[in-house]
C-alpha positions as CSV (number, residue, x, y, z in Angstrom):
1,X,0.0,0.0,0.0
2,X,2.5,2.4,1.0
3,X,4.8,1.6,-2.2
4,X,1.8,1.9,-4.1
5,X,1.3,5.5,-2.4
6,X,5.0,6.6,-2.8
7,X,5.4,5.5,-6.4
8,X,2.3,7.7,-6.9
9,X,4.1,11.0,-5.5
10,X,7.7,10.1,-7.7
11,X,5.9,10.1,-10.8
12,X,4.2,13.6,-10.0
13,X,7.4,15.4,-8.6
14,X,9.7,17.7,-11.0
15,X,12.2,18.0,-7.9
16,X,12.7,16.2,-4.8
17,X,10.2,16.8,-1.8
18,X,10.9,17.2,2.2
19,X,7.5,16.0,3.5
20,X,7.0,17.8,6.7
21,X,3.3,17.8,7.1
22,X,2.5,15.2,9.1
23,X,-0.7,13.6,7.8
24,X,1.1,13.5,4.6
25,X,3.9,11.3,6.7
26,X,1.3,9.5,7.8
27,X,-0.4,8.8,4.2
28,X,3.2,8.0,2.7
29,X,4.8,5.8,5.8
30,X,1.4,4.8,8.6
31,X,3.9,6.9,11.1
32,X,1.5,8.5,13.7
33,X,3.9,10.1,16.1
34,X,5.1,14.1,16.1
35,X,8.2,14.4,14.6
36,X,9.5,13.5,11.4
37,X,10.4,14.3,7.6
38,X,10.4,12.7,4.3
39,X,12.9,12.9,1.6
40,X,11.3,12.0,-1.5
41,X,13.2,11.9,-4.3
42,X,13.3,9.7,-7.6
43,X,15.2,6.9,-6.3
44,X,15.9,7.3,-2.6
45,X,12.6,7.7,0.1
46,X,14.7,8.8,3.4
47,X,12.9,8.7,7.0
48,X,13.9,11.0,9.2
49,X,13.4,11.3,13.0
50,X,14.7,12.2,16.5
51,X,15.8,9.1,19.2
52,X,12.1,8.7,20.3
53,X,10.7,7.2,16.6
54,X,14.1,5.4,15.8
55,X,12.7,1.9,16.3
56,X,9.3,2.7,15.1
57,X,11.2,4.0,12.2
58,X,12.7,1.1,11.4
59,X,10.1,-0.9,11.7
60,X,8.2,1.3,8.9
61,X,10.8,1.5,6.5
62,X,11.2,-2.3,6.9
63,X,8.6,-2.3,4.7
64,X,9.0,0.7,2.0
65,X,11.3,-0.5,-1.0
66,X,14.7,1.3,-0.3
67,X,13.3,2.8,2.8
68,X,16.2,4.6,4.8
69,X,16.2,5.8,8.3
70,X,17.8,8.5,9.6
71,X,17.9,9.1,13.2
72,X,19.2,12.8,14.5
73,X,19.5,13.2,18.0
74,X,20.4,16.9,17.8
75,X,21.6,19.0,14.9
76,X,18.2,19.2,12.7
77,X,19.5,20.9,9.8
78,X,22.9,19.5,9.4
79,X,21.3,16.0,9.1
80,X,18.6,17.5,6.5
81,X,21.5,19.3,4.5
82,X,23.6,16.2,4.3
83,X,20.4,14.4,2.8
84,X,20.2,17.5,0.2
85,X,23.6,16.8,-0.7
86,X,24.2,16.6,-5.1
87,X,20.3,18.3,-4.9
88,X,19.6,21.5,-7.3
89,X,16.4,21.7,-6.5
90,X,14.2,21.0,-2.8
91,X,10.7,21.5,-2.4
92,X,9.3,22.3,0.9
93,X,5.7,21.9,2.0
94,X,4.8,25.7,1.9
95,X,1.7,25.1,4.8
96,X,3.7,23.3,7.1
97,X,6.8,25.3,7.6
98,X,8.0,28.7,8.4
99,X,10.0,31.4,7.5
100,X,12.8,30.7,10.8
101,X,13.0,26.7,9.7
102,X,13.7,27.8,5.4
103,X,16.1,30.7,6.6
104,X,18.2,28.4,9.2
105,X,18.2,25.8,6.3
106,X,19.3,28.2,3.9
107,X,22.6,28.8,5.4
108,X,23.5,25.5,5.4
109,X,22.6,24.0,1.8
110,X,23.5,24.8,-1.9
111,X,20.3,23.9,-3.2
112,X,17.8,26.2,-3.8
113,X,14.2,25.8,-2.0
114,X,11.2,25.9,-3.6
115,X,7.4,26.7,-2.2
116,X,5.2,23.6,-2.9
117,X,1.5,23.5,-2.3
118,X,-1.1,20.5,-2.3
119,X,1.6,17.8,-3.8
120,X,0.7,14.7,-1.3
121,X,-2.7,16.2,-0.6
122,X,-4.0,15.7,-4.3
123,X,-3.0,12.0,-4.3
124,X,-4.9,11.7,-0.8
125,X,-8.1,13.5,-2.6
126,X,-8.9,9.9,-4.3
127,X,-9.2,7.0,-1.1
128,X,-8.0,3.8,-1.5
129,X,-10.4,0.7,-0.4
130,X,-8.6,0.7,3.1
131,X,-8.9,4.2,3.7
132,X,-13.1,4.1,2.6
133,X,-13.2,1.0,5.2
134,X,-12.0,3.2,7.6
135,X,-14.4,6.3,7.1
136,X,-16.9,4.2,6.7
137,X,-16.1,2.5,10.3
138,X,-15.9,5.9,11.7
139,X,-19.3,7.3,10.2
140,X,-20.8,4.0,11.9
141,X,-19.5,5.4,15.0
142,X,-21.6,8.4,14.7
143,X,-24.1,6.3,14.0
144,X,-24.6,4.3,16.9
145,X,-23.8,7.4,19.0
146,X,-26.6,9.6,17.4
147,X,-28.8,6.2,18.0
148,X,-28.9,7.3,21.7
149,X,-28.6,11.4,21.2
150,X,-32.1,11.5,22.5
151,X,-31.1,9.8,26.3
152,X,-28.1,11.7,26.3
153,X,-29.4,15.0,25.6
154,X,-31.9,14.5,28.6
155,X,-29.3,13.4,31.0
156,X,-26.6,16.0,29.9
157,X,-26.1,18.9,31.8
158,X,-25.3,21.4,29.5
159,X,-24.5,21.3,26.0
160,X,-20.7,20.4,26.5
161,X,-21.6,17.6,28.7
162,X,-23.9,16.7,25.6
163,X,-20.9,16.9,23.8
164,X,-18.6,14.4,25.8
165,X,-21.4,11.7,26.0
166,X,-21.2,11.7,22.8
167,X,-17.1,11.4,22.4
168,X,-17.8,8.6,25.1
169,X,-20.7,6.9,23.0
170,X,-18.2,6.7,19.8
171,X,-15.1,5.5,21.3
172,X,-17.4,2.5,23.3
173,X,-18.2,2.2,19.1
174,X,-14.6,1.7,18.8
175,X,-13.6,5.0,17.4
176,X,-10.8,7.4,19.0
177,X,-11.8,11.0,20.3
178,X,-11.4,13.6,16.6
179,X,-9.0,16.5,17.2
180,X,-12.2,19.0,16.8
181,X,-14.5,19.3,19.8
182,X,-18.8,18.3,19.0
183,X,-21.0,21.0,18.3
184,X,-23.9,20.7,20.2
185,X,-26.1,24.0,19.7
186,X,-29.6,24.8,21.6
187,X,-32.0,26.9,20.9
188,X,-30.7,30.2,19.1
189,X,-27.5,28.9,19.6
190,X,-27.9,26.6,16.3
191,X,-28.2,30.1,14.4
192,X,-24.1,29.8,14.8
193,X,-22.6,27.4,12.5
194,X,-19.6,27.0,14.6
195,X,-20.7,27.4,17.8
196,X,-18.2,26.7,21.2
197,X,-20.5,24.0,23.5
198,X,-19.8,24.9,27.2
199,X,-22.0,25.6,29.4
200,X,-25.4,26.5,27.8
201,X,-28.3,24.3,28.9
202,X,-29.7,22.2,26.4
203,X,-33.1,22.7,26.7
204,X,-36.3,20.8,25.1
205,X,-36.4,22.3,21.8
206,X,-34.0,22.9,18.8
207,X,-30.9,21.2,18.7
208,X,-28.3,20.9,16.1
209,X,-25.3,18.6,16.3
210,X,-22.1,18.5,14.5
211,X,-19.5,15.5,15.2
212,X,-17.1,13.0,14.2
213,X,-14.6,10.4,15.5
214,X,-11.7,8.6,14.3
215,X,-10.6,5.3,13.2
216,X,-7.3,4.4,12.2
217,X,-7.0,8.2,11.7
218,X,-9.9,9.0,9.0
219,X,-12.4,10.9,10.3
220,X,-16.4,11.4,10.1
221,X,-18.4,14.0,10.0
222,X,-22.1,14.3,10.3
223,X,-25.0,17.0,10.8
224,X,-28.1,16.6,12.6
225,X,-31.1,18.8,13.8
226,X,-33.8,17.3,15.8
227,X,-37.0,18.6,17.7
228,X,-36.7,17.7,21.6
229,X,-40.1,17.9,22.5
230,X,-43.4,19.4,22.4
231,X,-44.5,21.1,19.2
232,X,-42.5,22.0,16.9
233,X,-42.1,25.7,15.9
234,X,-43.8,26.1,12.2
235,X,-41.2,28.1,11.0
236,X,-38.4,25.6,12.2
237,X,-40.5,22.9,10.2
238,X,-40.2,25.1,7.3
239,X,-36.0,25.6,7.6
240,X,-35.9,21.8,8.1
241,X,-37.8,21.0,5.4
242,X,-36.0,23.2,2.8
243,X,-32.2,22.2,4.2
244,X,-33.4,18.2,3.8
245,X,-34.8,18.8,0.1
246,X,-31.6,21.1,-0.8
247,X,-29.4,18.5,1.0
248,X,-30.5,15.2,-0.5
249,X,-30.1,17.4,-3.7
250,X,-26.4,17.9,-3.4
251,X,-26.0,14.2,-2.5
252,X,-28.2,13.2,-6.2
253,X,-25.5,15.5,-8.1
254,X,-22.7,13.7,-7.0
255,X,-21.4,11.2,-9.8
256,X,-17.4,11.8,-11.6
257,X,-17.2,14.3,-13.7
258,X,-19.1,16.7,-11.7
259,X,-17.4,20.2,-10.0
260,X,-17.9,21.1,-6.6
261,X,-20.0,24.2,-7.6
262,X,-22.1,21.8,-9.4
263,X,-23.0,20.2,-6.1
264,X,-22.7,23.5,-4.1
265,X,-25.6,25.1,-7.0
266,X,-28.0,21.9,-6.3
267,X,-28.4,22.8,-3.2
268,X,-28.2,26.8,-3.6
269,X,-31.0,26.2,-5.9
270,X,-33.7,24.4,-3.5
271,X,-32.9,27.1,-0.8
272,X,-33.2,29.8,-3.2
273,X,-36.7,28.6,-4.1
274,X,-37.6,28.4,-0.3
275,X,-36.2,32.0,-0.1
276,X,-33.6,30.8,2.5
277,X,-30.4,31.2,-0.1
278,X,-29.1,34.6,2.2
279,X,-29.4,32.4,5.3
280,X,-26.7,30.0,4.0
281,X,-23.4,31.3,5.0
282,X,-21.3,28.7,4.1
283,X,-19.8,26.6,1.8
284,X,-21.8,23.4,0.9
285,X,-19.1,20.7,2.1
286,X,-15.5,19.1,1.9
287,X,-13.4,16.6,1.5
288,X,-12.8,14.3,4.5
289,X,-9.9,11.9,5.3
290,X,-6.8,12.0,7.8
291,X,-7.9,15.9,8.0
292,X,-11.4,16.8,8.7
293,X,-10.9,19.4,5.8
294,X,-9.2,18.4,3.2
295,X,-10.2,18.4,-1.3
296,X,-11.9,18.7,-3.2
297,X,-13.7,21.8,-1.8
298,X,-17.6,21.6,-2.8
299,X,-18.4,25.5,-3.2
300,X,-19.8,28.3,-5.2
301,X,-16.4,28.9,-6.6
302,X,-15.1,25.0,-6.4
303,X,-13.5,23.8,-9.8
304,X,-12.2,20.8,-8.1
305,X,-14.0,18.0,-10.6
306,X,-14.9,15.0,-8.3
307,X,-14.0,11.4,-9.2
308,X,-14.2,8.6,-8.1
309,X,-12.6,7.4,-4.6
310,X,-13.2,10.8,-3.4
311,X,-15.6,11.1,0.3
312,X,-16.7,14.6,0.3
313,X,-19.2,16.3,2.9
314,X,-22.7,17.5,1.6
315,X,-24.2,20.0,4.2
316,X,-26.3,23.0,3.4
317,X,-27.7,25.1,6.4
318,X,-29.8,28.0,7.2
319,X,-29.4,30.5,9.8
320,X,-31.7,33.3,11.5
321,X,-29.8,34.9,14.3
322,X,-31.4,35.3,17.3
323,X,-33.7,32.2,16.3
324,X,-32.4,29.6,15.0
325,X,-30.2,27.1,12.5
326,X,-30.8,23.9,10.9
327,X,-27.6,21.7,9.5
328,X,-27.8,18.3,7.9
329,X,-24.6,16.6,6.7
330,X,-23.6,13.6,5.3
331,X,-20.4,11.7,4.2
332,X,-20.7,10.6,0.6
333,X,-17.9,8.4,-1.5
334,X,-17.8,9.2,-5.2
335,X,-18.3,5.9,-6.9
336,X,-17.5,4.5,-10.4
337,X,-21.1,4.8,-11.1
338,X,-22.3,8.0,-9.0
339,X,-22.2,7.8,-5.4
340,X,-22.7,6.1,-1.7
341,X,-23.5,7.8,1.5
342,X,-21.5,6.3,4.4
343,X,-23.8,8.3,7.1
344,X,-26.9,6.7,7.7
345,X,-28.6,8.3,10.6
346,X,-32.3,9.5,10.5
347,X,-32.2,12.7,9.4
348,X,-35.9,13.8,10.5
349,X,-36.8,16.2,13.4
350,X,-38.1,13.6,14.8
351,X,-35.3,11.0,14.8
């Protein structure tokens, strides 16, 4: 697999590559610790890493054709200029390091450094069967946690105790805590798509929920908004109803070939006819993987053509402030022949 991944990135590099971001490590090598770099270059795929990942080191490039290791115990850059060594050319992930690490670098290398953007991340864009088995695993994590949402919200607290029941509901699932923190919005508080869950009761009413786990370090990442109890406000049937038609529209336009302002205008165009368009201030979804953002982008101004073995978000909203919000979102894989959701919670205000 990891050969498979790493012969993939030779045959789309013009230079050699220092990996430094780590979740492109990860994707290229399975390493999960917190220090390390990649050499990549057309016929040498160099590990390096301080005293504490030496033996896990080893044990990785065991299996990479013509894996080295190199282990540094101090001196950083000397080790990474010796490895540069013969190079004209180095490209550096531009998002994962800064100006002090390229200037100290600098002075100790001939060849010149060149900015690279979204090398590693393109090739991750397009999932492997392993990596769908693992969202997949994850988004029935969600599952079984939203399964008991109901329970949980009438025994939590507040809505960051709501939260943590449901962290603790997804790891009994089997699934390891995500690095992002639930969204669990009451009330008016769902009228802020990104709202901080501390100590705000939740209430018996409106409630929107935004979460995800991990497994084997993919992620999920699902939407719900449910009623509580009681009747249920007319004009919140009305939001609900628009953002589940304008949603399960985004999910019918996903097939290959398709942009991600295709998907983005199929659900702009149900919540336009509802009269809701202004009320969506956000994009219509993501990509999802070893980041919880990641390509292709699904937007109004998305070229990114989807194909197929990419798992993209779909989740249009609508927000009154002061009032309101209602959020559905679903994980989707882009098959040979269209598409498959991998979320499969009710999505009624009811459920």
């Amino acid at each position: 697999m990891y050969n498979r991944r790493i012969a993939k990135l030779r045959g789309s590099l013009e230079f050699p590559l220092l990996v430094t971001f780590l979740p492109n490590i990860r994707y290229l090598t399975g390493f999960t610790g917190s220090s390390a770099f990649v050499l990549v270059t057309p016929d040498r795929f160099v590990f390096i890493t301080d005293g504490r990942y030496a033996e896990l080191g080893a044990r990785l490039m065991s299996s990479v054709t013509g894996g080295e290791l190199v282990e540094y115990r101090s001196g950083l850059n000397e080790v990474l200029a010796e490895q540069f060594t013969g190079e004209q050319r180095v490209g550096l992930e531009a998002q994962s390091v800064n100006w002090a690490f390229v200037h100290a670098l600098k002075g100790k290398i001939d060849a010149d450094l060149v900015a690279t953007r979204g090398i590693v991340e393109a090739l991750r864009e397009v999932k492997d069967k392993s990596e769908i088995d693992a969202l997949q695993a994850a988004a029935a994590a969600g599952d079984t946690a939203f399964l008991s949402v109901r329970a949980m919200a009438a025994a939590a607290a507040s809505e960051g105790d709501l939260g943590w029941s449901l962290i603790n509901a997804m790891r009994d699932a089997g699934a390891q805590q995500a690095g992002w923190p639930p969204i669990a919005a009451a009330g008016a508080n769902a009228a802020l798509p990104h709202h901080l869950s501390a100590y705000d009761p939740v209430g018996d009413g409106l409630l929107l929920l935004d979460y995800g786990c991990t497994v084997d370090g993919y992620h999920s990442d699902m939407s719900r908004t449910i009623w509580l109890q009681g009747e249920v406000d007319t004009e919140i049937a009305r939001m609900h109803q628009a953002v589940r038609e304008s949603q399960e529209a985004g999910i019918e336009a996903i097939r290959p070939g398709v942009t991600g302002h295709d998907v983005d205008e199929a659900c702009r165009a149900v919540l336009r006819k509802y009269g809701y368009e202004d009320q969506f201030v956000h994009s219509t979804g993501h990509g999802v993987g070893l980041e919880i953002h990641e390509g292709p982008r699904v937007a109004r101004n998305s070229e990114d053509v989807l194909e197929a073995g990419n798992v993209v978000t779909v989740e249009p909203g609508v927000y009154v402030p002061g009032f309101g919000g209602i959020r559905i979102e679903d994980m989707v894989v882009v098959t040979d022949d269209g598409h498959r959701v991998l979320t499969h919670s009710a999505k009624g205000l009811d459920a």
